[in-house]
VODREN-106362 format. One record per residue (C-alpha): residue number from 1; residue in one letter; x, y, z; chain. Coordinates in steps of 0.25 Angstrom, whole numbers, always signed. Layout:
N
<r num="NUM" residu="A" X="X" Y="Y" Z="Z" chaine="A"/>
...
***
This chain:
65
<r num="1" residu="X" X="+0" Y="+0" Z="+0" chaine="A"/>
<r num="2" residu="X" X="+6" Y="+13" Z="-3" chaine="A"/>
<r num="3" residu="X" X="+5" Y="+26" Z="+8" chaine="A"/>
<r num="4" residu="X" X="-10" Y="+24" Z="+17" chaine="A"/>
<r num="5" residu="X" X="-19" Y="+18" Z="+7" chaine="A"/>
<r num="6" residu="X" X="-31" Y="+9" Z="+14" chaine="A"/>
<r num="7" residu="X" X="-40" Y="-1" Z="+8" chaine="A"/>
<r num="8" residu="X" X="-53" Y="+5" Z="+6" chaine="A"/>
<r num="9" residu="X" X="-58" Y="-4" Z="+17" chaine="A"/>
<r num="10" residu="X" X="-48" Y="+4" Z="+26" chaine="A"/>
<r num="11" residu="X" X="-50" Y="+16" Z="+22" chaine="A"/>
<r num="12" residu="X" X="-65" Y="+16" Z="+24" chaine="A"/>
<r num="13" residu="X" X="-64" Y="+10" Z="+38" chaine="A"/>
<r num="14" residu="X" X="-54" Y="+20" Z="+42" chaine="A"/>
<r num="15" residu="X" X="-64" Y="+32" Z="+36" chaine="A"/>
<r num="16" residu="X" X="-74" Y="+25" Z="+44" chaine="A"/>
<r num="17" residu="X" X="-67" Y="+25" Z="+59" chaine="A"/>
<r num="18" residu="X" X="-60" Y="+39" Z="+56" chaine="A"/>
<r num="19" residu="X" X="-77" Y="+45" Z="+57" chaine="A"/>
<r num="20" residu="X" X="-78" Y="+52" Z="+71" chaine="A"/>
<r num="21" residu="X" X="-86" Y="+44" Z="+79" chaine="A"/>
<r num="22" residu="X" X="-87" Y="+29" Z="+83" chaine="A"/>
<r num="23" residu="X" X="-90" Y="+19" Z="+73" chaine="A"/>
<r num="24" residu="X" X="-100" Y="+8" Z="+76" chaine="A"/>
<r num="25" residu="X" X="-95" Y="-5" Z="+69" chaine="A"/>
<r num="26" residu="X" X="-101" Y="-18" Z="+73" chaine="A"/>
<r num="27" residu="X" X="-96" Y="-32" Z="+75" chaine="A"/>
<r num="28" residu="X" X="-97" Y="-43" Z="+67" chaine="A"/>
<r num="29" residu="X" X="-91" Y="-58" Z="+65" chaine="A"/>
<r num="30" residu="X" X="-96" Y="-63" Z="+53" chaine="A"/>
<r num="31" residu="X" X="-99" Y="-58" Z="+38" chaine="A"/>
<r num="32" residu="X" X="-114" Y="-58" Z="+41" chaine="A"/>
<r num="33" residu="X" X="-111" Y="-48" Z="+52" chaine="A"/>
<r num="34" residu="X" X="-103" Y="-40" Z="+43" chaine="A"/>
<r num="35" residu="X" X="-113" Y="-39" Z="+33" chaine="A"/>
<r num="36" residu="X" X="-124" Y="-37" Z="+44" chaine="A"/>
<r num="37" residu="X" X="-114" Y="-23" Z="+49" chaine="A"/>
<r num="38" residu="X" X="-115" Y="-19" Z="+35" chaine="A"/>
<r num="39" residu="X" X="-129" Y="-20" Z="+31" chaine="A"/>
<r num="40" residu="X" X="-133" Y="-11" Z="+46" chaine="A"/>
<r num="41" residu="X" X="-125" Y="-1" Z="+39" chaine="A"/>
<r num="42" residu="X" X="-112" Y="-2" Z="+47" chaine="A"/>
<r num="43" residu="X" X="-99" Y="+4" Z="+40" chaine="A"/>
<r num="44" residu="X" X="-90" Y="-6" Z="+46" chaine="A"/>
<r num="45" residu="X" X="-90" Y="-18" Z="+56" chaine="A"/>
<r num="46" residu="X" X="-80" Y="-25" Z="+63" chaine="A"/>
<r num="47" residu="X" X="-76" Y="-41" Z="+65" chaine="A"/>
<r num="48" residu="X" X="-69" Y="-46" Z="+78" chaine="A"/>
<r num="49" residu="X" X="-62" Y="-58" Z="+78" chaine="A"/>
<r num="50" residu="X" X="-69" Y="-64" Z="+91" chaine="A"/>
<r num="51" residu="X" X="-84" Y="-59" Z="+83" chaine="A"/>
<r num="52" residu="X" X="-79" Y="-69" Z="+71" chaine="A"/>
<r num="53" residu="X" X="-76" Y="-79" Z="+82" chaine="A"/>
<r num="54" residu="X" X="-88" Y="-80" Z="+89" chaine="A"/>
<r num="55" residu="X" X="-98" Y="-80" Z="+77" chaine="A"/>
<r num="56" residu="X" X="-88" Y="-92" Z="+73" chaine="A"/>
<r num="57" residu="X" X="-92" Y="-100" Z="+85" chaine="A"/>
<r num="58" residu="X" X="-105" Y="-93" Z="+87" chaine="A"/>
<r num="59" residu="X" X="-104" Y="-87" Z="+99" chaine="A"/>
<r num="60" residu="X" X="-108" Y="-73" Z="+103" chaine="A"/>
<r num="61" residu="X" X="-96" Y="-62" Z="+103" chaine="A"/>
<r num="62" residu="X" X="-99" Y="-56" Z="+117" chaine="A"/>
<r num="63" residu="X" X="-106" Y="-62" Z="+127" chaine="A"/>
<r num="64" residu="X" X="-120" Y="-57" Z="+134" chaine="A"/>
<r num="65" residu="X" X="-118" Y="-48" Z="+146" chaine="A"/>
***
């Protein structure tokens, strides 16, 4: 790469967190999730590799208080 070019991928999501203000991205740890973040009108989402975890073994991410 040659001096500070970004993907466009990058470049968007660093447009995105530079806005003032907090940023509301949900979780997801599957495709269907994604696409779920998407079609509510989300900018952007986020995976965790424990969310992929438990929806690979079926189990809830958190635990009920």
């Amino acid at each position: 790469m040659k001096g500070n070019t970004m993907r466009p991928q990058a470049a968007a999501m660093k447009a995105l967190l530079d806005q003032p203000g907090l940023q509301i991205m949900p979780g997801c740890g599957d495709g269907m999730g994604a696409r779920l973040i998407e079609e509510a009108g989300f900018p952007t989402g986020f995976v965790s590799g424990s969310s992929i975890a438990c929806e690979s073994i079926g189990t809830p991410s958190q635990r009920p208080p």
